[in-house]
DOFIVEX-750778 format. One record per residue (C-alpha): residue number from 1; residue in three letters; z, x, y. Coordinates in Angstrom, 2 decimals, padded with zeros to 5 digits. Last residue first. Layout:
BEGIN
<atom><num>NUM</num><residuo>ALA</residuo><z>Z</z><x>X</x><y>Y</y></atom>
...
! end
This chain:
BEGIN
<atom><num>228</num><residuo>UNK</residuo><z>028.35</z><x>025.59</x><y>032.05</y></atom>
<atom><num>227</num><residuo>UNK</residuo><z>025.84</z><x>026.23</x><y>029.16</y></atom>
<atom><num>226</num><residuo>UNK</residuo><z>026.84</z><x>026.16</x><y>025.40</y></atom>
<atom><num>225</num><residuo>UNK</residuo><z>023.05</z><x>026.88</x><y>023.61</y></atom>
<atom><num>224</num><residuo>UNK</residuo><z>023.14</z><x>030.54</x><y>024.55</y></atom>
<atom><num>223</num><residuo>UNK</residuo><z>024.58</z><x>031.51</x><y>021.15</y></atom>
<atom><num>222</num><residuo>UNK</residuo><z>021.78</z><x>029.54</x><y>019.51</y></atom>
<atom><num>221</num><residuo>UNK</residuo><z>018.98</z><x>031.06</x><y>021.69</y></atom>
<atom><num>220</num><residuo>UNK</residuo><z>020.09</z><x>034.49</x><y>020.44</y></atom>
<atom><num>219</num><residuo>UNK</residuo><z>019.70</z><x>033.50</x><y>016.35</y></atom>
<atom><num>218</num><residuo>UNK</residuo><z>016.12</z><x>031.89</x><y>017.31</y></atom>
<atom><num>217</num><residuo>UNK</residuo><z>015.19</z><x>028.22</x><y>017.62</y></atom>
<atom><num>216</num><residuo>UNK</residuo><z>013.82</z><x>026.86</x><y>014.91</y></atom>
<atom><num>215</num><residuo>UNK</residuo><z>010.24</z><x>025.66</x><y>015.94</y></atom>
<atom><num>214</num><residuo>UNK</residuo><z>009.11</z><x>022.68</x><y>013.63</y></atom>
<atom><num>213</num><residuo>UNK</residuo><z>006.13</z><x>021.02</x><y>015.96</y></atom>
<atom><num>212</num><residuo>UNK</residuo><z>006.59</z><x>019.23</x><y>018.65</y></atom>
<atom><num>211</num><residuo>UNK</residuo><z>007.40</z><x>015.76</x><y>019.12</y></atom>
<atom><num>210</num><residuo>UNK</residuo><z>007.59</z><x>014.75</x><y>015.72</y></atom>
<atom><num>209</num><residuo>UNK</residuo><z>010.59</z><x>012.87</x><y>015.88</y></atom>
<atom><num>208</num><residuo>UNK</residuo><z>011.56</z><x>014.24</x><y>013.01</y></atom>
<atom><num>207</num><residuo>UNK</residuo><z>011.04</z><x>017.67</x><y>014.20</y></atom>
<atom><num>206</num><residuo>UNK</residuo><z>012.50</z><x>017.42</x><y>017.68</y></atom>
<atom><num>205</num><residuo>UNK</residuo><z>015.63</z><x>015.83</x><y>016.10</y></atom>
<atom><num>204</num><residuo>UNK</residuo><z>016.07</z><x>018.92</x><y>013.77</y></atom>
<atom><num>203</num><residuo>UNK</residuo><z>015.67</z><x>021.42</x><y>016.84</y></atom>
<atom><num>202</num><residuo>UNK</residuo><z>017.81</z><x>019.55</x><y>018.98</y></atom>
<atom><num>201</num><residuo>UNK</residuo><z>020.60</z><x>019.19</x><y>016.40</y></atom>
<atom><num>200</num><residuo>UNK</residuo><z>019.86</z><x>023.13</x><y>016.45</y></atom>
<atom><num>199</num><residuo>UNK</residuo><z>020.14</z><x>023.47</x><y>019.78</y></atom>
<atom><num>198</num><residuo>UNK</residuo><z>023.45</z><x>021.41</x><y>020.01</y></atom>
<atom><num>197</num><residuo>UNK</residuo><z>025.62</z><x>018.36</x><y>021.70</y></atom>
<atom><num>196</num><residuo>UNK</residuo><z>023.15</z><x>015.94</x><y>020.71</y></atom>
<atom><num>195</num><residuo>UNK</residuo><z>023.01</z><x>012.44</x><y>022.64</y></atom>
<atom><num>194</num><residuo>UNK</residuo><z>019.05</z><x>012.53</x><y>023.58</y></atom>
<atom><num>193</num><residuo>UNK</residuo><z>019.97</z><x>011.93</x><y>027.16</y></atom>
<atom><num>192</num><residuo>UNK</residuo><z>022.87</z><x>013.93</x><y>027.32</y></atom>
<atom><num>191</num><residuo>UNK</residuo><z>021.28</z><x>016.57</x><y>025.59</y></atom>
<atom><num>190</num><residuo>UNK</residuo><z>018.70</z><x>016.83</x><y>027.71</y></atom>
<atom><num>189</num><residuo>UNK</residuo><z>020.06</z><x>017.08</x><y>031.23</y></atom>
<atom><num>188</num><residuo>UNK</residuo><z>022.62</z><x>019.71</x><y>029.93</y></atom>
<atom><num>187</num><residuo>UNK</residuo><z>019.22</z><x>021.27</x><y>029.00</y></atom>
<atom><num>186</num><residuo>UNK</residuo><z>017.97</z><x>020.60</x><y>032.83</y></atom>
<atom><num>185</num><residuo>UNK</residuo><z>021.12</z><x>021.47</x><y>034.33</y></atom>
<atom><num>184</num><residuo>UNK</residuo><z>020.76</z><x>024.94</x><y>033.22</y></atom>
<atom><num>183</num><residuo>UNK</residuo><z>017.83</z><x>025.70</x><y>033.72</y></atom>
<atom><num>182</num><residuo>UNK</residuo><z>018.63</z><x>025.05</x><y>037.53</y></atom>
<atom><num>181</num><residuo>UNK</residuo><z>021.23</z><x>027.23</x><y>037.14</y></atom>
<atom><num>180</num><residuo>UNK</residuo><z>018.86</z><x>029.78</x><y>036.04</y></atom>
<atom><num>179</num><residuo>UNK</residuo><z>016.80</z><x>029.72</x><y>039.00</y></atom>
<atom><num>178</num><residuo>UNK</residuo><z>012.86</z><x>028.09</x><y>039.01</y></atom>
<atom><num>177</num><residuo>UNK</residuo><z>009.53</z><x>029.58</x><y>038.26</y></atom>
<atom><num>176</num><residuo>UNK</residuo><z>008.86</z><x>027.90</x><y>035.32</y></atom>
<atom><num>175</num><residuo>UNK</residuo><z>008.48</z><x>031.29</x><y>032.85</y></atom>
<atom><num>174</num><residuo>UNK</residuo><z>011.39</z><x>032.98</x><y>035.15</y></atom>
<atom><num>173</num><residuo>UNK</residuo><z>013.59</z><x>030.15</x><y>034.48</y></atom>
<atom><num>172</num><residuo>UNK</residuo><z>012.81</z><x>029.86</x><y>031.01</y></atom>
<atom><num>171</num><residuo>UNK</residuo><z>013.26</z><x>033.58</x><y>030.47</y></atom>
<atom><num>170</num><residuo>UNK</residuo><z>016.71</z><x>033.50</x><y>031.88</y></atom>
<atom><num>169</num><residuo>UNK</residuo><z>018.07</z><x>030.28</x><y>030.19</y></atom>
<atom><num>168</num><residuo>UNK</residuo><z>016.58</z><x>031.92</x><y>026.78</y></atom>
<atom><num>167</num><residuo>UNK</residuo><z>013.37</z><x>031.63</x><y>024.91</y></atom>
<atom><num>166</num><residuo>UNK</residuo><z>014.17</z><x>030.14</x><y>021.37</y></atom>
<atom><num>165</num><residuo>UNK</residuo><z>010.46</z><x>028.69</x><y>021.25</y></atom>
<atom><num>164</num><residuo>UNK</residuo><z>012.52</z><x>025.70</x><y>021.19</y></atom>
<atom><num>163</num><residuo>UNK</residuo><z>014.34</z><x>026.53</x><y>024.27</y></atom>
<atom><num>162</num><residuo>UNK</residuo><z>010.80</z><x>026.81</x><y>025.80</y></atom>
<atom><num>161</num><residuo>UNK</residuo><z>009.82</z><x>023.07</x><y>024.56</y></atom>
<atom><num>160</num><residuo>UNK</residuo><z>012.90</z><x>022.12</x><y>026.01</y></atom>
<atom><num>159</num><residuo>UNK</residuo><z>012.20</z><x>023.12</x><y>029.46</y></atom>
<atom><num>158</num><residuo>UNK</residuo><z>008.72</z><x>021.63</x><y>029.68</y></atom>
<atom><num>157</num><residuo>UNK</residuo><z>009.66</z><x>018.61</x><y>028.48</y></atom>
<atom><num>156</num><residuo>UNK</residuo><z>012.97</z><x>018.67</x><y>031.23</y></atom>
<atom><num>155</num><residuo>UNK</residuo><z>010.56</z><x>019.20</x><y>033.83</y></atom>
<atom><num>154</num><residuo>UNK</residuo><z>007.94</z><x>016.26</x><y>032.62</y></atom>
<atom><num>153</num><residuo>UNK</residuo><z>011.20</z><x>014.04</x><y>032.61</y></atom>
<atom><num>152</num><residuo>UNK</residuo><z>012.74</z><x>013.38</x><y>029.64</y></atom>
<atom><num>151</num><residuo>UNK</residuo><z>013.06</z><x>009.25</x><y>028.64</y></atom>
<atom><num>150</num><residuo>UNK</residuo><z>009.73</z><x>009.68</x><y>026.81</y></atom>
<atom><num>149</num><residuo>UNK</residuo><z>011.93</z><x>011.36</x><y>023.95</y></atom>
<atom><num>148</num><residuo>UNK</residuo><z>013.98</z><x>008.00</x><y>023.11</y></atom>
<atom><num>147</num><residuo>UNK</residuo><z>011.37</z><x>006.41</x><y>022.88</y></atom>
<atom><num>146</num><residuo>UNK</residuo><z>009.48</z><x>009.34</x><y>020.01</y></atom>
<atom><num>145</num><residuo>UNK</residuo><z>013.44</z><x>009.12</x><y>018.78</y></atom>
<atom><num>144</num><residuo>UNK</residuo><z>012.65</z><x>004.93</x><y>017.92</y></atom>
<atom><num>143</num><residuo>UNK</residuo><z>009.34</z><x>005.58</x><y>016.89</y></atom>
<atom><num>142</num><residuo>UNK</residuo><z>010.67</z><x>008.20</x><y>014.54</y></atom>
<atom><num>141</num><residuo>UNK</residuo><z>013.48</z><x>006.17</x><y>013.06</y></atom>
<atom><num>140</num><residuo>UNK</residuo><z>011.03</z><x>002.90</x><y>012.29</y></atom>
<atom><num>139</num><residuo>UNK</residuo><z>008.75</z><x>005.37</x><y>010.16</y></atom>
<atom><num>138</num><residuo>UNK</residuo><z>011.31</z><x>006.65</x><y>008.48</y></atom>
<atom><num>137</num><residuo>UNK</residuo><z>012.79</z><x>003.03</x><y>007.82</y></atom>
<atom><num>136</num><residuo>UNK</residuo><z>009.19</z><x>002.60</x><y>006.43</y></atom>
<atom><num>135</num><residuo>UNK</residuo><z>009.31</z><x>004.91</x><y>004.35</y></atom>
<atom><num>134</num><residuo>UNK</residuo><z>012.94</z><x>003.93</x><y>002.77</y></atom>
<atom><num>133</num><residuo>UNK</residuo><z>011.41</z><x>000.74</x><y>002.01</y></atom>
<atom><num>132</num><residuo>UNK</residuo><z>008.45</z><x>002.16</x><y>000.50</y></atom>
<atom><num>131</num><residuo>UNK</residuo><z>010.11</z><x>004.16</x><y>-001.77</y></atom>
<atom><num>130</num><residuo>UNK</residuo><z>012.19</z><x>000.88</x><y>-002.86</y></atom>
<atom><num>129</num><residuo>UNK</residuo><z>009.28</z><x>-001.05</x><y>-003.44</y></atom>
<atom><num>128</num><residuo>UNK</residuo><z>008.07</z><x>001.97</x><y>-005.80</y></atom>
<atom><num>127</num><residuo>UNK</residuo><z>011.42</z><x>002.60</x><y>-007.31</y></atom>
<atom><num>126</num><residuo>UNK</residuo><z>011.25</z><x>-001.29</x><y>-008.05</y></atom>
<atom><num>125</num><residuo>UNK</residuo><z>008.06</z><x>-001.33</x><y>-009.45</y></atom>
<atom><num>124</num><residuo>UNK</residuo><z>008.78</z><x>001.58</x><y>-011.97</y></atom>
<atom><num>123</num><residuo>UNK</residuo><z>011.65</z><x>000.13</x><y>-013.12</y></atom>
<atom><num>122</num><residuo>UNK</residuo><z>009.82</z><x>-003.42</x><y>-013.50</y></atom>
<atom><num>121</num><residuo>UNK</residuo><z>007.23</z><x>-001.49</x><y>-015.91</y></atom>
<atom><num>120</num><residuo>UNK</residuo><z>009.93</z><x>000.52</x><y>-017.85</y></atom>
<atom><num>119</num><residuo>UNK</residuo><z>011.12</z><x>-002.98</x><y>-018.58</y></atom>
<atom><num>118</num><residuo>UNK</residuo><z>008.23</z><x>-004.54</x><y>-019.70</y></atom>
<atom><num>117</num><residuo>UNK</residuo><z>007.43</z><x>-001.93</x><y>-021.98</y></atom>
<atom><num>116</num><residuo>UNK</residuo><z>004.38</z><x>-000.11</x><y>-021.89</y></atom>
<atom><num>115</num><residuo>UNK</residuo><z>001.27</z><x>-001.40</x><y>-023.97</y></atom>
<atom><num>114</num><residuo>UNK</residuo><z>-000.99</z><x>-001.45</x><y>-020.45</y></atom>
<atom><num>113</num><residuo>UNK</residuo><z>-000.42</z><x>002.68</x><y>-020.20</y></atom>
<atom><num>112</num><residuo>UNK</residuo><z>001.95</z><x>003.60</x><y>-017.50</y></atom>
<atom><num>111</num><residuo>UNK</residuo><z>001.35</z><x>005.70</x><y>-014.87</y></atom>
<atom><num>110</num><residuo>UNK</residuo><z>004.30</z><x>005.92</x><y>-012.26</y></atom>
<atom><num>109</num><residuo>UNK</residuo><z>005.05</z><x>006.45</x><y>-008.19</y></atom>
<atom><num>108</num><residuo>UNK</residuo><z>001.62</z><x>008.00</x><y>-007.48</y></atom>
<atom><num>107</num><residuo>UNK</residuo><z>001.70</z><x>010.71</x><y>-005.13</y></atom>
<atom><num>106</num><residuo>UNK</residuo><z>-001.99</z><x>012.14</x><y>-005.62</y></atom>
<atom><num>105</num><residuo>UNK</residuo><z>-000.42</z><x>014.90</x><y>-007.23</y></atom>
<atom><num>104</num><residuo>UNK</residuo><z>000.59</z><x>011.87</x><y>-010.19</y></atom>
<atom><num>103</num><residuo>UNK</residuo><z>-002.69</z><x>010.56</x><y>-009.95</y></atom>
<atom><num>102</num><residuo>UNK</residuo><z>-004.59</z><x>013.66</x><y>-010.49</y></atom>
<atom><num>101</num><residuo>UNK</residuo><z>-002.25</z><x>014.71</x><y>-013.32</y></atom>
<atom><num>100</num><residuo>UNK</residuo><z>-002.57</z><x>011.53</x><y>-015.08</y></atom>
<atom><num>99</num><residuo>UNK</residuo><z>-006.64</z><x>011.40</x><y>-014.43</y></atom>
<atom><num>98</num><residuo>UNK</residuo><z>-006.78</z><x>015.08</x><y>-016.07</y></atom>
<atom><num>97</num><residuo>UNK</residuo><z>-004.48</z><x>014.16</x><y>-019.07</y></atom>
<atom><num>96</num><residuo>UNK</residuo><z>-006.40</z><x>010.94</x><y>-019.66</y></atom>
<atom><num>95</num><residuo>UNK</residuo><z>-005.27</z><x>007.36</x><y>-019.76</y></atom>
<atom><num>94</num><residuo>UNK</residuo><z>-007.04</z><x>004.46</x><y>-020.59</y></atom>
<atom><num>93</num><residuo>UNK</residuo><z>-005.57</z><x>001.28</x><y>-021.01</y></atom>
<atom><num>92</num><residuo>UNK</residuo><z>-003.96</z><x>001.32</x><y>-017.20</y></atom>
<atom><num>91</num><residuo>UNK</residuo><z>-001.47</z><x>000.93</x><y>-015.06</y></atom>
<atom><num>90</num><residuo>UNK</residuo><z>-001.63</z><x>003.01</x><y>-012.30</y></atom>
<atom><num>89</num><residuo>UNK</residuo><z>001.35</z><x>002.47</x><y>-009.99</y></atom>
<atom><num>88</num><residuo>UNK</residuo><z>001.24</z><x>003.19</x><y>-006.20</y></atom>
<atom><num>87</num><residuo>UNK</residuo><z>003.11</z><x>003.28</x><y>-003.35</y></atom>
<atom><num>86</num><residuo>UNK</residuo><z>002.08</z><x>002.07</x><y>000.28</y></atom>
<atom><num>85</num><residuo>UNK</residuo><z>000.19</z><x>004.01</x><y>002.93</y></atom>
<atom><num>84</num><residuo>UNK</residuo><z>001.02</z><x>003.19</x><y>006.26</y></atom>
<atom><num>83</num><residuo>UNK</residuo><z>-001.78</z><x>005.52</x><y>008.80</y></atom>
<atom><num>82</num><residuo>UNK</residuo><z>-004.11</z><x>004.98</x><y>005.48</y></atom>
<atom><num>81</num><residuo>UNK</residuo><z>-005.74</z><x>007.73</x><y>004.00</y></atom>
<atom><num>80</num><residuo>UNK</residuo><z>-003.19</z><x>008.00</x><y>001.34</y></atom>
<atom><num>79</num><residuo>UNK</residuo><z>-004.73</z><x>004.39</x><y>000.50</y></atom>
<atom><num>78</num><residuo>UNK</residuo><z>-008.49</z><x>005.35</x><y>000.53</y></atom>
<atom><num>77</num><residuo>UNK</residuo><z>-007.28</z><x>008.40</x><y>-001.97</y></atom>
<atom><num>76</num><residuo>UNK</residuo><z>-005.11</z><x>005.75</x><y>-004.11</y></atom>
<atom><num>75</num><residuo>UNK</residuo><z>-008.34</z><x>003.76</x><y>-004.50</y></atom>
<atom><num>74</num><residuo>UNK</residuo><z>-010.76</z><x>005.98</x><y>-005.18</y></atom>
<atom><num>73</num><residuo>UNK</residuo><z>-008.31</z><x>006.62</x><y>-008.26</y></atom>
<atom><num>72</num><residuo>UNK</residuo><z>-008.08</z><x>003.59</x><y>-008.99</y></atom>
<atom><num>71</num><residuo>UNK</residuo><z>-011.55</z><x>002.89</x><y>-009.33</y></atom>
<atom><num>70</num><residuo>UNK</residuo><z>-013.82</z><x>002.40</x><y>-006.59</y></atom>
<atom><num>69</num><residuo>UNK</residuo><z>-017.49</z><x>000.61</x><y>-008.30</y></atom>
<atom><num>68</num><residuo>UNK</residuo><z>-016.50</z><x>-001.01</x><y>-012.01</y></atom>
<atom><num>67</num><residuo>UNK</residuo><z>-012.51</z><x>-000.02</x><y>-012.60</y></atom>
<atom><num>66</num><residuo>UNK</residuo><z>-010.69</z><x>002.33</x><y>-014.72</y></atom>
<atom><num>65</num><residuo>UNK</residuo><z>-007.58</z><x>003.20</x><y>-013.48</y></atom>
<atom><num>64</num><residuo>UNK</residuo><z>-006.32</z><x>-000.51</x><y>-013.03</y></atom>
<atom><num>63</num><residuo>UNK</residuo><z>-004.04</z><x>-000.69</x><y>-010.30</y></atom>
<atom><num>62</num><residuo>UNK</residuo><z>-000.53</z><x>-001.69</x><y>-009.33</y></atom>
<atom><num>61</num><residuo>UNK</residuo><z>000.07</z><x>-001.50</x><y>-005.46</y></atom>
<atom><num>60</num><residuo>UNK</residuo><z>003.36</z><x>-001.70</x><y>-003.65</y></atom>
<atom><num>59</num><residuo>UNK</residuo><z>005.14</z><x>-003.81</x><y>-001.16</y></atom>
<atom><num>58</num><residuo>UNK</residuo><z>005.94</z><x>-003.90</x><y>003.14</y></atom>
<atom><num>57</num><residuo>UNK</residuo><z>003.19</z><x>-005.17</x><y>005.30</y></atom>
<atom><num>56</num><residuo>UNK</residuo><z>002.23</z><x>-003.14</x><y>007.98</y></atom>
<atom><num>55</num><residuo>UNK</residuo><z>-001.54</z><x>-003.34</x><y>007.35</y></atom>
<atom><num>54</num><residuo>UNK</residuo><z>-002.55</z><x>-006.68</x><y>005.80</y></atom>
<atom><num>53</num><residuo>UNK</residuo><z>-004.71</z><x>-005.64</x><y>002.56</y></atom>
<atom><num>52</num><residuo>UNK</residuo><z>-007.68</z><x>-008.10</x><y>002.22</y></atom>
<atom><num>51</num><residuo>UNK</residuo><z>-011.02</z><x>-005.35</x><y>002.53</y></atom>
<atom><num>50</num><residuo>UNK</residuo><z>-008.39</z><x>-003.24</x><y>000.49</y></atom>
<atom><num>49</num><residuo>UNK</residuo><z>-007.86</z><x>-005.45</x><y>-002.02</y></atom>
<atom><num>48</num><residuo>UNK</residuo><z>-011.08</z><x>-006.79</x><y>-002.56</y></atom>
<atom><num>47</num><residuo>UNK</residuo><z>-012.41</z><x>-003.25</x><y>-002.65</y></atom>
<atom><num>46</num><residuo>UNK</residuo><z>-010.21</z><x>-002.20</x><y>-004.91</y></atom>
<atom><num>45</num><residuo>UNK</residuo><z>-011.31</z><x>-005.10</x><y>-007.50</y></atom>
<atom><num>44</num><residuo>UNK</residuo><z>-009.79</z><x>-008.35</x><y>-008.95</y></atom>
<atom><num>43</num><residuo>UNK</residuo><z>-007.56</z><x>-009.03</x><y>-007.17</y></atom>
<atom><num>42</num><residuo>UNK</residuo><z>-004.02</z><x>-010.10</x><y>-007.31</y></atom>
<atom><num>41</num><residuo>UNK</residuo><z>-000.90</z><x>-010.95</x><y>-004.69</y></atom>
<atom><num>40</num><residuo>UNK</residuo><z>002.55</z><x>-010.96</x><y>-006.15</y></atom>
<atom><num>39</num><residuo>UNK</residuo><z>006.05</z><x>-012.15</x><y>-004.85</y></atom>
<atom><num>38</num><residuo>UNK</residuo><z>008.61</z><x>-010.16</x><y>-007.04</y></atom>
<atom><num>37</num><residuo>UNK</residuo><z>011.73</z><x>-012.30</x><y>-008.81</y></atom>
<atom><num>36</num><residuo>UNK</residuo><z>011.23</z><x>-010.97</x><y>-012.15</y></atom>
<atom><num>35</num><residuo>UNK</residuo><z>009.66</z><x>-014.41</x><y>-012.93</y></atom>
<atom><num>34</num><residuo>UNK</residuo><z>006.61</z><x>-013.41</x><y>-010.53</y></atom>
<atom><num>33</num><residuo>UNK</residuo><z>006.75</z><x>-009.88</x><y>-012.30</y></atom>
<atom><num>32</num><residuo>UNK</residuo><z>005.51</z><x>-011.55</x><y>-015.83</y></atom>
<atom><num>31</num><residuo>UNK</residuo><z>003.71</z><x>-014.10</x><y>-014.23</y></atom>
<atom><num>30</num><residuo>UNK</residuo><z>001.53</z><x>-011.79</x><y>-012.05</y></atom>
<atom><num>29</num><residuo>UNK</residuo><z>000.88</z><x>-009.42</x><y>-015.34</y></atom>
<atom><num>28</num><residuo>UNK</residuo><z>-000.57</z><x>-012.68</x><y>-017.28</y></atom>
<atom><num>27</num><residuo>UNK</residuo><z>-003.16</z><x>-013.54</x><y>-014.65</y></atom>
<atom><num>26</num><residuo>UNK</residuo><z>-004.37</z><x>-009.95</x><y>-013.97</y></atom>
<atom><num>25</num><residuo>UNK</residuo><z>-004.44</z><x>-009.73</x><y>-017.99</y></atom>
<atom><num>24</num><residuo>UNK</residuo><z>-006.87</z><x>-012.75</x><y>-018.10</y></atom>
<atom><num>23</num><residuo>UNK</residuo><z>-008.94</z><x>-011.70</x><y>-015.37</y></atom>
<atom><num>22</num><residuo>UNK</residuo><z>-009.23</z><x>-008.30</x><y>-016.40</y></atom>
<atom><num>21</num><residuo>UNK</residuo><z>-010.92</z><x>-006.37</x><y>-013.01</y></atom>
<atom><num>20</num><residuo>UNK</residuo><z>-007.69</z><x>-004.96</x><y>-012.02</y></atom>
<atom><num>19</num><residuo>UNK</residuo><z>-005.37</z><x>-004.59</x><y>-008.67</y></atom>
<atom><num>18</num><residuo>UNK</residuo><z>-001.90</z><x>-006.41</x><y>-008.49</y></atom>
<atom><num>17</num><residuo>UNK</residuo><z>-000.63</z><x>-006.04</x><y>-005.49</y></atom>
<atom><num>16</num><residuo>UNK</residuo><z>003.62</z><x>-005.98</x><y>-005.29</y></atom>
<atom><num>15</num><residuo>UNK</residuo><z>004.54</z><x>-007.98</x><y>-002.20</y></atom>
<atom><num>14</num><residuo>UNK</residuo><z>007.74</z><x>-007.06</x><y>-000.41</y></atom>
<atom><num>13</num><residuo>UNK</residuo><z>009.72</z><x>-009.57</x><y>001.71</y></atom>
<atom><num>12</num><residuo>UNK</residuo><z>011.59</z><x>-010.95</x><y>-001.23</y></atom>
<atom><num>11</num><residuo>UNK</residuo><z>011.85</z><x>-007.69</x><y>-003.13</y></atom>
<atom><num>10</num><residuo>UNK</residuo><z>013.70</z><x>-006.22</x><y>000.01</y></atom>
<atom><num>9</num><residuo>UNK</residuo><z>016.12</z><x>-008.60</x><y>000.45</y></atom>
<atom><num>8</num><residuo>UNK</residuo><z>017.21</z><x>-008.45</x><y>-003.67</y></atom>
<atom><num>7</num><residuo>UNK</residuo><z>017.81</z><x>-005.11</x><y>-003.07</y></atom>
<atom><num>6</num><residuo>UNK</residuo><z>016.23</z><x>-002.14</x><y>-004.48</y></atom>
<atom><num>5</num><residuo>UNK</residuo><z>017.80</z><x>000.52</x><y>-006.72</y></atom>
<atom><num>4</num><residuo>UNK</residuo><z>016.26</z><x>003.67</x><y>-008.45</y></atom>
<atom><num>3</num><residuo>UNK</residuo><z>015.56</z><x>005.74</x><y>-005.22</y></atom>
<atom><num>2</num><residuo>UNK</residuo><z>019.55</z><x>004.87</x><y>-003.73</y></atom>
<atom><num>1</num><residuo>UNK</residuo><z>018.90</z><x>003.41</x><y>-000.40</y></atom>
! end
């Protein structure tokens, strides 16, 4: 998904949260996006939002930087916290440099003073809902590989781990205590059953699927990746 698009799918099922303690503005912000086609859920504090907030669900948050009690700011941290955080927008009357910059290296999709433009406003919310999308198609892709990985055997864990260390069919046999050609099978074993044909596809798959950590496997373990 292209970061500056978002299809008309994915705005249905997202919900953009408003967060700010103007009544009157909250109101008139929700029917602005609401006839832009976005479902929109408002509150009137972090708290509120965060004590109402439905885990899982796809959207973004708009907030109010300055806020009585968590202001956006607390906000975004309690957010990045989160095992699914969402994206974020401050929107706001009073901007600093410092608060900009914090926000911003906080991950924040946009800040945009109150007096922006409409349309800068419905760009920024749509890069957001977007960004989330693609997130959670991440997410979706790793459980899926994390599966896929349970399918090893404890044998053929142990095995791969040690080609990832970039140890070689020799050294892993003597590490486990078992022949080479047993080795062997095992990492033919693997590849079939994660459906690479290569150490370094294994490597990269590894990785996103989180299984172990990032181990690229070294220039001799990539010549003896083409067993028999």
């Amino acid at each position: 998904m292209e970061p500056n698009t978002v299809g008309r799918a994915v705005i249905n099922e997202a919900t953009v949260h408003l967060v700010d303690d103007d009544p009157p503005f909250l109101l008139a912000l929700s029917k602005l996006l609401q006839a832009r086609g976005f479902r929109v859920e408002t509150y009137s504090s972090a708290k509120e939002f965060l004590g109402q907030r439905r885990a899982g669900e796809p959207g973004c948050v708009i907030a109010d930087l300055r806020m009585p009690g968590m202001d956006g700011l607390d906000l975004q941290c309690a957010l990045g916290r989160a095992p699914e955080a969402i994206p974020m927008i401050f929107l706001t009357g009073q901007a600093d440099t410092i608060s900009v910059v914090r926000a911003m290296q906080g991950g924040a999709e946009d800040f945009l003073e109150k007096t922006a433009k409409l349309d800068v406003l419905f760009d920024a919310v749509r890069r957001a809902l977007a960004r989330d999308e693609q997130a959670r198609q991440q997410r979706l892709r790793r459980r899926a590989l994390q599966v896929l990985f349970q399918t090893l055997s404890s044998r053929e864990r142990q095995v791969l781990e040690d080609v990832l260390r970039g140890r070689l069919n020799k050294q892993i046999a003597s590490d486990l205590g078992i022949n080479e050609r047993t080795v062997k099978v095992h990492r033919k074993s693997i590849m079939a059953k994660l459906k690479i044909s290569s150490v370094a596809a294994l490597a990269r798959l590894s990785q996103e699927a989180g299984v172990f950590g990032p181990k690229p496997p070294s220039p001799r373990a990539m010549r003896d990746e083409h067993v028999e």
